[in-house]
LUMPATOR-36147 format. One record per atom (N, C-alpha, C, O): residue number from 1; atom name; z, y negated, x. Coordinates in pm, whole numbers, padded with zeros to 5 digits, always signed. Each point is the difference from the previous one (the first is absolute). Layout:
{pt NUM, "CA", {Z, Y, X}}
...
//
This chain:
{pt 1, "N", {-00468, +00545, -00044}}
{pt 1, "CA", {+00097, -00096, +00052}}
{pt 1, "C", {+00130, +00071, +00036}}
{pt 1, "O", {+00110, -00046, -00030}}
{pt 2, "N", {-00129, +00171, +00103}}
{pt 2, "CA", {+00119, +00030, +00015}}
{pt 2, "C", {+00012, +00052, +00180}}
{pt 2, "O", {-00096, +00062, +00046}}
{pt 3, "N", {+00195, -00086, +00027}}
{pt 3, "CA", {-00009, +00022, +00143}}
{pt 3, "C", {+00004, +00131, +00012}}
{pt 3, "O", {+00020, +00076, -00095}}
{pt 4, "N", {-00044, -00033, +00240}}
{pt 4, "CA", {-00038, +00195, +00033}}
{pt 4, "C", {+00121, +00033, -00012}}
{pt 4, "O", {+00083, -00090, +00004}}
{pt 5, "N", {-00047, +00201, -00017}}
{pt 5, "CA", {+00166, +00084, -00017}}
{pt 5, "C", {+00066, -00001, -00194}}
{pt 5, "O", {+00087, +00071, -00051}}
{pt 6, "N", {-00170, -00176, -00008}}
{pt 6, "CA", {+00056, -00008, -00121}}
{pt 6, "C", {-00113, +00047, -00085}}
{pt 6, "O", {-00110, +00033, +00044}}
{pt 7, "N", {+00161, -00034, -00224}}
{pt 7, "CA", {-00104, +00033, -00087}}
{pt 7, "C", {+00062, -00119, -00142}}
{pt 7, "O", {+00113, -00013, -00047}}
{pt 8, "N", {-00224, -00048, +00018}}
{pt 8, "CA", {+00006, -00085, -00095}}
{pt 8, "C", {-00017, +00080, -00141}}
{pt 8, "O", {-00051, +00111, -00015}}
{pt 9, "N", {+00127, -00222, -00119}}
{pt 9, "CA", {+00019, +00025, -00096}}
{pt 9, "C", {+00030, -00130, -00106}}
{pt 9, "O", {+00101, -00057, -00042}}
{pt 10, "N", {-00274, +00042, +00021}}
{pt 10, "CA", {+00001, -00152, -00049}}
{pt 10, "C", {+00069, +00062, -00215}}
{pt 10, "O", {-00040, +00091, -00073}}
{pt 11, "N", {+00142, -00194, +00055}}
{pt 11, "CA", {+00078, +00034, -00135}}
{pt 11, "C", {-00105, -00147, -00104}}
{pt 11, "O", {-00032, +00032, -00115}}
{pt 12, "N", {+00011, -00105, +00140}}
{pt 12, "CA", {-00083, -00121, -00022}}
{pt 12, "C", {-00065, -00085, +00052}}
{pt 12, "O", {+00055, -00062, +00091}}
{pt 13, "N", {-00194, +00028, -00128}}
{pt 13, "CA", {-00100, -00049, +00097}}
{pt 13, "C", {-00102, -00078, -00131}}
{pt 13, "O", {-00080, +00055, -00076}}
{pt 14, "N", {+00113, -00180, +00085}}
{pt 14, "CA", {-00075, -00091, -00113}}
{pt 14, "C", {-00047, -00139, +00104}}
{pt 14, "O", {+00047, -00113, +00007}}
{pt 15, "N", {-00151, +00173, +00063}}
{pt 15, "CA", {-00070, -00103, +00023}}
{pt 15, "C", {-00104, -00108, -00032}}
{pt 15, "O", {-00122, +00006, +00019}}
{pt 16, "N", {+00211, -00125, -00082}}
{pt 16, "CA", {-00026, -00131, -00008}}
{pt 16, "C", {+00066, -00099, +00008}}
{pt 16, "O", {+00094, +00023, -00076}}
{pt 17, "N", {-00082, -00106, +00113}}
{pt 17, "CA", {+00082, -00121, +00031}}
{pt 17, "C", {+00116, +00048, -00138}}
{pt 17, "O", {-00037, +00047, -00108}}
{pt 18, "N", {+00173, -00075, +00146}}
{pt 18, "CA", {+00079, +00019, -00036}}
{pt 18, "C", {+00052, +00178, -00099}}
{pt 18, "O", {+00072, +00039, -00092}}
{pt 19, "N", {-00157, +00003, +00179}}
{pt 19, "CA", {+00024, +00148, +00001}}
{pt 19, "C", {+00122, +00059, +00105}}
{pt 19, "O", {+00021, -00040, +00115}}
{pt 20, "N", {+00054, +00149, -00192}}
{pt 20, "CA", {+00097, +00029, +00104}}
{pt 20, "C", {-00058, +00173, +00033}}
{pt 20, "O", {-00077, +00076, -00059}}
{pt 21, "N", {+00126, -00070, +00133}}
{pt 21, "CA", {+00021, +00131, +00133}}
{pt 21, "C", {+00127, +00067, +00020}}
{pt 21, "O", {+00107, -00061, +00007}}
{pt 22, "N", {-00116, +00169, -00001}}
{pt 22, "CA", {+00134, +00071, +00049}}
{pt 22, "C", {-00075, +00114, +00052}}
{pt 22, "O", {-00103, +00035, -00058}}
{pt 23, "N", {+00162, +00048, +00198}}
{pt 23, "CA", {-00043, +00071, +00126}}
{pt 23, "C", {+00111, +00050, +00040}}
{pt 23, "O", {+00096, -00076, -00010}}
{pt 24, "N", {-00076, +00189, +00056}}
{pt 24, "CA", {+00093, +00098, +00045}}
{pt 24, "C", {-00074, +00074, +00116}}
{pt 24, "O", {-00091, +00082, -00017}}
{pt 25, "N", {+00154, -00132, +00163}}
{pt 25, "CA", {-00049, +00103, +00086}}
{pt 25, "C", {+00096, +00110, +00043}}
{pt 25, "O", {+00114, -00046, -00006}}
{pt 26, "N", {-00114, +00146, +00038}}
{pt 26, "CA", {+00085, +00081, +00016}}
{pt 26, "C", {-00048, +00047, +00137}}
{pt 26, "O", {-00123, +00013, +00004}}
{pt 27, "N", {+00198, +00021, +00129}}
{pt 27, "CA", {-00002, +00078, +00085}}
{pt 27, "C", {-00030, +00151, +00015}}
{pt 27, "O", {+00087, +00082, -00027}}
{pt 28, "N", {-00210, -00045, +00071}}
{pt 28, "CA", {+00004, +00127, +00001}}
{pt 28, "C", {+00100, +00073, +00057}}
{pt 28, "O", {+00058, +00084, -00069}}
{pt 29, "N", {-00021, -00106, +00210}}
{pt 29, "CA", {+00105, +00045, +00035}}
{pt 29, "C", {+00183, -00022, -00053}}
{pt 29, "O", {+00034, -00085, -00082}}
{pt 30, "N", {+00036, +00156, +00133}}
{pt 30, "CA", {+00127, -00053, -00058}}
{pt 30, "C", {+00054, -00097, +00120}}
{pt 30, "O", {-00005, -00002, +00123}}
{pt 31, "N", {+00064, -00082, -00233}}
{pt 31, "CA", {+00064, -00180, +00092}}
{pt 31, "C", {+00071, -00049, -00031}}
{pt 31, "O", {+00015, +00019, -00120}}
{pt 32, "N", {+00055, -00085, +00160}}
{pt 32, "CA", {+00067, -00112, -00078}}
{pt 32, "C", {+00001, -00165, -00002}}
{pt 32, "O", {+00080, -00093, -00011}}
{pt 33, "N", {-00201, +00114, +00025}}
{pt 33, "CA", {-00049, -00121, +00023}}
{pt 33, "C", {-00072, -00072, -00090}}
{pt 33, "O", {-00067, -00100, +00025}}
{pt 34, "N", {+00083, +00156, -00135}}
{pt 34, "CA", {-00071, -00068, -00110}}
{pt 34, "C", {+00091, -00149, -00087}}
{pt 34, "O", {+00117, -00025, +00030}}
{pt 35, "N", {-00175, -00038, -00111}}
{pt 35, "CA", {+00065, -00139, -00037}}
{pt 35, "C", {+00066, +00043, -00116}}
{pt 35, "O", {+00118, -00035, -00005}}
{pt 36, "N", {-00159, +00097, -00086}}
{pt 36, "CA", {+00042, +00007, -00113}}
{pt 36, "C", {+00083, +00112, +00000}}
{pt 36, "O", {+00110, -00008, -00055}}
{pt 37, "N", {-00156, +00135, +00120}}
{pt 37, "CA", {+00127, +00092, +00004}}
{pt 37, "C", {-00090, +00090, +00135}}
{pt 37, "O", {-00105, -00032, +00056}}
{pt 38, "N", {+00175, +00126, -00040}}
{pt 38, "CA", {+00005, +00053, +00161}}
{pt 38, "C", {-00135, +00007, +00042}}
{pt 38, "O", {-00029, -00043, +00111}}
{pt 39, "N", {-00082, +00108, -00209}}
{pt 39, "CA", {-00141, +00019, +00028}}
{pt 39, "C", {-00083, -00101, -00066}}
{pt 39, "O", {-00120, +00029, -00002}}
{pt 40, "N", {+00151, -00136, -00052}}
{pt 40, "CA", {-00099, -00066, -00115}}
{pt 40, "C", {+00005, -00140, +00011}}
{pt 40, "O", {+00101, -00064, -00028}}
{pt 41, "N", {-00235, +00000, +00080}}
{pt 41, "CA", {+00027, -00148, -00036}}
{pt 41, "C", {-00070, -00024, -00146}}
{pt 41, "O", {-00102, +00063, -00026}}
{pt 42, "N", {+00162, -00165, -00081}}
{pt 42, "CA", {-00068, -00008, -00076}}
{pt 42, "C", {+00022, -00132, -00042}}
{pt 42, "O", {+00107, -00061, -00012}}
{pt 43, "N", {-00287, +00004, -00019}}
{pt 43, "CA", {+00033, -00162, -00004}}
{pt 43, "C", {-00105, -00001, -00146}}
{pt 43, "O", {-00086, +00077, -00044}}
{pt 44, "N", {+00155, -00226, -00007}}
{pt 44, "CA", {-00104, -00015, -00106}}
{pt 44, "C", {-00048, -00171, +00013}}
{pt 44, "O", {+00071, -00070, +00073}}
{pt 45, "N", {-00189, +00007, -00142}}
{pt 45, "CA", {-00027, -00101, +00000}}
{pt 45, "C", {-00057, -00084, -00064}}
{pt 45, "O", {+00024, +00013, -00120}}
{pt 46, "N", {-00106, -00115, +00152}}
{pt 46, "CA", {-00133, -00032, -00084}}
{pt 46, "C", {-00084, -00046, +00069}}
{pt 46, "O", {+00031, -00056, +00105}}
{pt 47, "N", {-00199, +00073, -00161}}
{pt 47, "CA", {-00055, -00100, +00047}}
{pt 47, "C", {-00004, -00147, -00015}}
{pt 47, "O", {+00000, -00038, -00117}}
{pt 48, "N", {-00004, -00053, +00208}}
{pt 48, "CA", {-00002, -00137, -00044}}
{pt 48, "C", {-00133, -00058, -00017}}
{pt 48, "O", {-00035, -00072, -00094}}
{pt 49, "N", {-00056, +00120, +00221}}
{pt 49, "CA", {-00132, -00051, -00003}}
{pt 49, "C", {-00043, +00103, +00046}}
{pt 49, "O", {+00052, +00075, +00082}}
{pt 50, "N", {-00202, -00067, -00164}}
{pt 50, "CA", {-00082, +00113, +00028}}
{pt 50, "C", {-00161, -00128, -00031}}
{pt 50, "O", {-00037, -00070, -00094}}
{pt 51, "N", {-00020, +00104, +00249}}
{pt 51, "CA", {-00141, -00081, -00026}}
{pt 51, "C", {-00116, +00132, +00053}}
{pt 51, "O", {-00007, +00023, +00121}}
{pt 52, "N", {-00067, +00044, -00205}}
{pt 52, "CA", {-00114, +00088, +00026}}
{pt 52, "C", {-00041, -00023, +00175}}
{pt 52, "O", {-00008, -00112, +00050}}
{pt 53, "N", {-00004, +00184, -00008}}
{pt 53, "CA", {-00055, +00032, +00128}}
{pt 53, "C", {+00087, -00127, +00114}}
{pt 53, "O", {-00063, -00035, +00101}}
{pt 54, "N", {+00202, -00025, -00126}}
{pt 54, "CA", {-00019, -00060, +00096}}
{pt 54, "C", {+00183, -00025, +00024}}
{pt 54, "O", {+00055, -00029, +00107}}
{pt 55, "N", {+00018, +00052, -00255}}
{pt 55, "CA", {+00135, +00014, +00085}}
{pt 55, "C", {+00108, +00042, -00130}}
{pt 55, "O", {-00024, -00025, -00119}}
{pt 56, "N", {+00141, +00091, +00167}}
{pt 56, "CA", {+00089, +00051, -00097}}
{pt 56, "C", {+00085, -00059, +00071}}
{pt 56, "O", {-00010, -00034, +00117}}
{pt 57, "N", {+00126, +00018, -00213}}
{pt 57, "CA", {+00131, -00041, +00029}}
{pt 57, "C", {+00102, +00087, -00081}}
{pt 57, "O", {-00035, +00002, -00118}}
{pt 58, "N", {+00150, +00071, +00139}}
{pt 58, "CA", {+00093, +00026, -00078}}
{pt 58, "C", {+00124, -00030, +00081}}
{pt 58, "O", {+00017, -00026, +00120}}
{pt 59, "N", {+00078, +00040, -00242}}
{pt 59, "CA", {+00142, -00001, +00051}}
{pt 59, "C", {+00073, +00133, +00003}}
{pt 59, "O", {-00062, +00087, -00061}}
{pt 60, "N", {+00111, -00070, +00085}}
{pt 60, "CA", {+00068, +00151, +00070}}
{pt 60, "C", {+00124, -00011, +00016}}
{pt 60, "O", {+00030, -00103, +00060}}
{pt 61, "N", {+00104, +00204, -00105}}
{pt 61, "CA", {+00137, +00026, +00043}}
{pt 61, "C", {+00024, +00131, -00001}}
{pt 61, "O", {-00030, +00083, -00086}}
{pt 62, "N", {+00078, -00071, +00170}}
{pt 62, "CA", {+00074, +00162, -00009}}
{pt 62, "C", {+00100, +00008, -00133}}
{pt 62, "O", {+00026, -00097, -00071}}
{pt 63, "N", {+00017, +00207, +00054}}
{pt 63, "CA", {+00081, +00060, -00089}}
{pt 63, "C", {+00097, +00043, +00078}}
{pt 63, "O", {-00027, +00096, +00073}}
{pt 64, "N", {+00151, -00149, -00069}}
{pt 64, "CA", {+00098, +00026, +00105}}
{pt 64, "C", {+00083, -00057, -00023}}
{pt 64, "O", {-00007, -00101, -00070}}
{pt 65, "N", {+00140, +00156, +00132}}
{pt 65, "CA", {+00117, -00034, -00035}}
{pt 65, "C", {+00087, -00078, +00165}}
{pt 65, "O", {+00107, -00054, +00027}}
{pt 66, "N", {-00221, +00088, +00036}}
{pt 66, "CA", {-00005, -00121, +00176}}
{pt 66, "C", {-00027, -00109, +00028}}
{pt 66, "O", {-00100, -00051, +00049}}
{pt 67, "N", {+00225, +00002, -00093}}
{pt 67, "CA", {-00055, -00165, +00048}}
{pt 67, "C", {-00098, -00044, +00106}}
{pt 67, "O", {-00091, -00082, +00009}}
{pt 68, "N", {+00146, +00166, +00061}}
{pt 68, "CA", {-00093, -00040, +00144}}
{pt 68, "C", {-00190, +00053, -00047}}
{pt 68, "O", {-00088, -00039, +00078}}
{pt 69, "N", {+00053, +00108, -00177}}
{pt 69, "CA", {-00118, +00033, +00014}}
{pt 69, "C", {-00017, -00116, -00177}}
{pt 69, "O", {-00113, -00045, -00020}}
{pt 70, "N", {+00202, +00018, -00066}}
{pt 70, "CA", {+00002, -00098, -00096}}
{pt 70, "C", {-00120, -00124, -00015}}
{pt 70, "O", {+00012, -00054, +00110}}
{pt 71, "N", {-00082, +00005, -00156}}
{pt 71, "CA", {-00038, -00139, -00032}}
{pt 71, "C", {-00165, +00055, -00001}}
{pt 71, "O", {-00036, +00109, +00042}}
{pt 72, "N", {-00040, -00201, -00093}}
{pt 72, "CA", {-00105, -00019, -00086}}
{pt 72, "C", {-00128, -00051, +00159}}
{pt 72, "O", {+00022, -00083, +00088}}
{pt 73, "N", {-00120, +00152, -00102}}
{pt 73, "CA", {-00084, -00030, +00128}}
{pt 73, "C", {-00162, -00032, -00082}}
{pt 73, "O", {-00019, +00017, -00121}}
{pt 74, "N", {-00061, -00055, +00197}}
{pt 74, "CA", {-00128, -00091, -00040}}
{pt 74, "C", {-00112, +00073, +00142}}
{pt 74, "O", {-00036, -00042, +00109}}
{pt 75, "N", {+00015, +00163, -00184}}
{pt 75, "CA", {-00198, +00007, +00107}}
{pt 75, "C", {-00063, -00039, -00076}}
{pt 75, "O", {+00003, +00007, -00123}}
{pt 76, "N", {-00073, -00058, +00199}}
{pt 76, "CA", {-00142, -00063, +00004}}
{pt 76, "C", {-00140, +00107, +00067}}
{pt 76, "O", {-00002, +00043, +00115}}
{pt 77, "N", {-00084, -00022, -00200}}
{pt 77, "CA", {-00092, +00072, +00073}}
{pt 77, "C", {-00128, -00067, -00023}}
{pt 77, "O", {-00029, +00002, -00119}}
{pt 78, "N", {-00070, -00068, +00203}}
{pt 78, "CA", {-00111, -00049, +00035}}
{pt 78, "C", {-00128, +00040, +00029}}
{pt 78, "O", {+00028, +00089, +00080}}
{pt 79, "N", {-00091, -00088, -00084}}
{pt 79, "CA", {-00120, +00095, -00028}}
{pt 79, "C", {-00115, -00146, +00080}}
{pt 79, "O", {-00001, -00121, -00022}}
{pt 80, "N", {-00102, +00226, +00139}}
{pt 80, "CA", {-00045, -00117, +00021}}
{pt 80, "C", {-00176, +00087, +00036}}
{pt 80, "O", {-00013, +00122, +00014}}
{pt 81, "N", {-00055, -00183, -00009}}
{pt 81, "CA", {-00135, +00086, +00068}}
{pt 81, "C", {-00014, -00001, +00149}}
{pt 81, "O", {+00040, -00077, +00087}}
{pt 82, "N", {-00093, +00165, -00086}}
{pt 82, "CA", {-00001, +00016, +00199}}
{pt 82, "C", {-00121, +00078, +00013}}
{pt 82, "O", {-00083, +00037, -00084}}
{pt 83, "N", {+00091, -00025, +00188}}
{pt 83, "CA", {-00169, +00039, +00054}}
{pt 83, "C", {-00003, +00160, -00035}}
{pt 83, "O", {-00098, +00033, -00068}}
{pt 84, "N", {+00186, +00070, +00101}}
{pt 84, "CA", {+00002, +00123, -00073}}
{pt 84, "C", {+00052, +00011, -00089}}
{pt 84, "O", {+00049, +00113, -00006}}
{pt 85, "N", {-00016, -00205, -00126}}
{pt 85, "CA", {+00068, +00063, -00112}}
{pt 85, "C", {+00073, -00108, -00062}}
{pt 85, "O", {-00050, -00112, -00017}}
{pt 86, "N", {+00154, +00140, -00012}}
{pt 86, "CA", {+00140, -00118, -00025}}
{pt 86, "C", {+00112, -00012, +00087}}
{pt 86, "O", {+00075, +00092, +00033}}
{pt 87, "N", {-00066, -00219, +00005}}
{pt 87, "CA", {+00164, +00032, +00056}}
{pt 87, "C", {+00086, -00034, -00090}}
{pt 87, "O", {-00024, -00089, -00081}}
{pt 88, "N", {+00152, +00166, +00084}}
{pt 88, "CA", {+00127, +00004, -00080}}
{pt 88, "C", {+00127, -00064, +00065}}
{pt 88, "O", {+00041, +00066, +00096}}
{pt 89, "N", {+00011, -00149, -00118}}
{pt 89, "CA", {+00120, -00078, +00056}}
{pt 89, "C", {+00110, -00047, -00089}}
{pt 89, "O", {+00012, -00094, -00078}}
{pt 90, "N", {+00086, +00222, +00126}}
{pt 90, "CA", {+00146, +00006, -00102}}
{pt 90, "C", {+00130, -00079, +00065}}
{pt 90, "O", {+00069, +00043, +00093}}
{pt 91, "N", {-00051, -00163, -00159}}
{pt 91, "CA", {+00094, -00064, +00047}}
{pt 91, "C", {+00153, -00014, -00071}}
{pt 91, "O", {+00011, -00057, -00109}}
{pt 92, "N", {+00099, +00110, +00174}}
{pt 92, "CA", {+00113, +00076, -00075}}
{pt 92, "C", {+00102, -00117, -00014}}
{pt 92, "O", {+00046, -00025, +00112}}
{pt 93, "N", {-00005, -00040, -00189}}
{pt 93, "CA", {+00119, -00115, +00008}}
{pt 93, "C", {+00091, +00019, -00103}}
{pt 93, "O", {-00016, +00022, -00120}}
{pt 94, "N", {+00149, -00037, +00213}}
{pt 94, "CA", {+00116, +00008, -00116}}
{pt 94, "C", {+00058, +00135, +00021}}
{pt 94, "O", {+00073, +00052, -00084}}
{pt 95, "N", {-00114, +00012, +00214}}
{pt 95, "CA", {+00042, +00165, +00024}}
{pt 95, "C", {+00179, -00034, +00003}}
{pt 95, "O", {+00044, -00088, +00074}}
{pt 96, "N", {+00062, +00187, -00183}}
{pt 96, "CA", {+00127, +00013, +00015}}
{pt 96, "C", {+00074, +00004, +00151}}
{pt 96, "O", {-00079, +00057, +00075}}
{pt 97, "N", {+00168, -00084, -00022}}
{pt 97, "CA", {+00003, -00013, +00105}}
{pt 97, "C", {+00057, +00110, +00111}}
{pt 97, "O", {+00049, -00010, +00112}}
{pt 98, "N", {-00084, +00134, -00211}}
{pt 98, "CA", {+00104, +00178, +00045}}
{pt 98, "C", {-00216, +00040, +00046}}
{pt 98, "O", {-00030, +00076, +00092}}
{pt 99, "N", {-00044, -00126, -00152}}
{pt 99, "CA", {-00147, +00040, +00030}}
{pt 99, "C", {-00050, -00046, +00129}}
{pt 99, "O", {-00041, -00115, +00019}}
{pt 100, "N", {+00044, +00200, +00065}}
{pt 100, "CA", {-00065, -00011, +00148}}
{pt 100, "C", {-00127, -00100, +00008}}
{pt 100, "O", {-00082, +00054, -00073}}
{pt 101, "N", {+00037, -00147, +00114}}
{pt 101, "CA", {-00137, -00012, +00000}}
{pt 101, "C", {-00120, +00098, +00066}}
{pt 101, "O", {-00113, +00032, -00038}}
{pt 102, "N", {+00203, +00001, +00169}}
{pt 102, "CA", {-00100, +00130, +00024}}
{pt 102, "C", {-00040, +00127, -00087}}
{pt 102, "O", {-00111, +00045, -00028}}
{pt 103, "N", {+00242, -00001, -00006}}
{pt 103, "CA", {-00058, +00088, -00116}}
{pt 103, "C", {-00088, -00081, -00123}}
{pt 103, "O", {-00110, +00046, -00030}}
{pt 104, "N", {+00138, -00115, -00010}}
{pt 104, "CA", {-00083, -00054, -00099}}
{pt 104, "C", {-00163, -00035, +00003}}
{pt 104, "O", {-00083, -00022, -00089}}
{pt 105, "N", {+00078, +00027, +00224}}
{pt 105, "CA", {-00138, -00041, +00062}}
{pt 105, "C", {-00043, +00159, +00005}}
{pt 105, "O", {-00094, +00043, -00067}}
{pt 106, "N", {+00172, +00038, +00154}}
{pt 106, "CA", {-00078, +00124, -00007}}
{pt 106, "C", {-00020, +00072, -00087}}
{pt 106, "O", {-00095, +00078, +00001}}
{pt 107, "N", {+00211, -00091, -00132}}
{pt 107, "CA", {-00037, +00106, -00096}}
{pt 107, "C", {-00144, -00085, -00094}}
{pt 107, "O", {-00095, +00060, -00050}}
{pt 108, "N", {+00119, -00216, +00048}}
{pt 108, "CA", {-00139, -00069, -00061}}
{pt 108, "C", {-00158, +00061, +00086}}
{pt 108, "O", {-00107, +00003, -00061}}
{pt 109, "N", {+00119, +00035, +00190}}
{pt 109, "CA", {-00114, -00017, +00062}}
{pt 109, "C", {+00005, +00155, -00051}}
{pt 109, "O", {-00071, -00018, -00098}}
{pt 110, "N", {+00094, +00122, +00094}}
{pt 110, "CA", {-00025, +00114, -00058}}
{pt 110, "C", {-00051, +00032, -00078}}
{pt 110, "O", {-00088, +00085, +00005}}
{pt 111, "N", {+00132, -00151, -00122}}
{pt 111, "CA", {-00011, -00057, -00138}}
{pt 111, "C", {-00199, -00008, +00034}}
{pt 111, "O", {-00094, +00078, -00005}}
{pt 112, "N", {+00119, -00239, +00040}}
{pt 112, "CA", {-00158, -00023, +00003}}
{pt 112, "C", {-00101, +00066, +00055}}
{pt 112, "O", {-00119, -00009, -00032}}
{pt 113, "N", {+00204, +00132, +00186}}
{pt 113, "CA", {-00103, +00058, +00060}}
{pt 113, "C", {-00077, +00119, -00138}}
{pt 113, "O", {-00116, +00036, -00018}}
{pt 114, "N", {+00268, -00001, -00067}}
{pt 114, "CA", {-00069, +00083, -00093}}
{pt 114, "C", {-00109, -00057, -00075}}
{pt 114, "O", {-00100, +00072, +00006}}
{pt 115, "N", {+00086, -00175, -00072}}
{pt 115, "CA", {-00084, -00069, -00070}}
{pt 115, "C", {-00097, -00035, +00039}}
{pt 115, "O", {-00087, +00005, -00087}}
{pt 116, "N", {+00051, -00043, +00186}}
{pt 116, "CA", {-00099, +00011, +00086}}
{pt 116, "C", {-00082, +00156, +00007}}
{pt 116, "O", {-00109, +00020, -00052}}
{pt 117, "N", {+00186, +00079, +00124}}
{pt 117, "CA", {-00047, +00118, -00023}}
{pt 117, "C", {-00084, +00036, -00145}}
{pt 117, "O", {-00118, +00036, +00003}}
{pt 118, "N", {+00163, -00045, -00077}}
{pt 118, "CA", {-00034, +00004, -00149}}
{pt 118, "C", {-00105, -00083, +00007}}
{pt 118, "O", {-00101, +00060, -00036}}
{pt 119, "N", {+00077, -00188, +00073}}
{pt 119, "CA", {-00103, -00086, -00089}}
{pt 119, "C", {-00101, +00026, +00063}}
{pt 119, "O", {-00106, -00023, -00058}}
{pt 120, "N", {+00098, +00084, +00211}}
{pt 120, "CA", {-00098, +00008, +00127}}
{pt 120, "C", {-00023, +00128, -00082}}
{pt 120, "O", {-00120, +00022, +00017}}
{pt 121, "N", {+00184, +00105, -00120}}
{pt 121, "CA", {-00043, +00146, +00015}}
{pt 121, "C", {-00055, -00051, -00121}}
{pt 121, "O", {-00041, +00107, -00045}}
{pt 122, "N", {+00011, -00188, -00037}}
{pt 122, "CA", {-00031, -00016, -00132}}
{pt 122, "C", {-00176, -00095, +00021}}
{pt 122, "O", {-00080, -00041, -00084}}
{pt 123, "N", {+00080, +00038, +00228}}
{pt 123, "CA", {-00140, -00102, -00004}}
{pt 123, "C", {-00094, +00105, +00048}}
{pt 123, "O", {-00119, -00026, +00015}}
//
């Protein structure tokens, strides 16, 4: 779950409904474009709903001192059968209002192209 150019660094990962999360991506390159400090976004959360093979929900905030990137967001991820496999459908609500939607879409579709990669090299 992490977009191309960065490297993830999951600190907690307790998945079950009301399990929390915390994730640190860091930029490979140097930037200053990160949320939490020049190279690093780092968000923590929980799950709210987790149903086996068919959908997760957590809540998510950055760690930041930017209002504009500030407040509490809700994906939704869906899980459905399809004729080659599963389809996956991540729906992002509650994005802070400093968060691009385009970026948010592209660094998510990265994200999934990786996971995909993985689940297609694992069959």
């Amino acid at each position: 779950m992490v977009p191309d150019g960065m490297t993830s660094h999951v600190h907690a990962f307790d998945a079950r409904e009301g399990g929390a999360f915390r994730v640190s991506l860091t930029y490979d390159a140097p930037t200053t474009a990160g949320k939490t400090d020049a190279q690093t976004d780092t968000f923590h959360g929980t799950f709210v709903e987790l149903i086996p093979d068919t959908k997760v929900v957590q809540r998510v905030e950055f760690e930041t001192d930017d209002p504009a990137m500030q407040g509490e967001m809700t994906i939704t991820y869906t899980l459905s059968d399809a004729a080659t496999g599963t389809e996956l459908v991540g729906l992002h609500e509650n994005l802070p209002p400093g968060v691009s939607t385009a970026d948010n879409e592209l660094g998510s579709n990265m994200s999934m192209d990786k996971l995909a990669a993985l689940v297609e090299h694992e069959r």
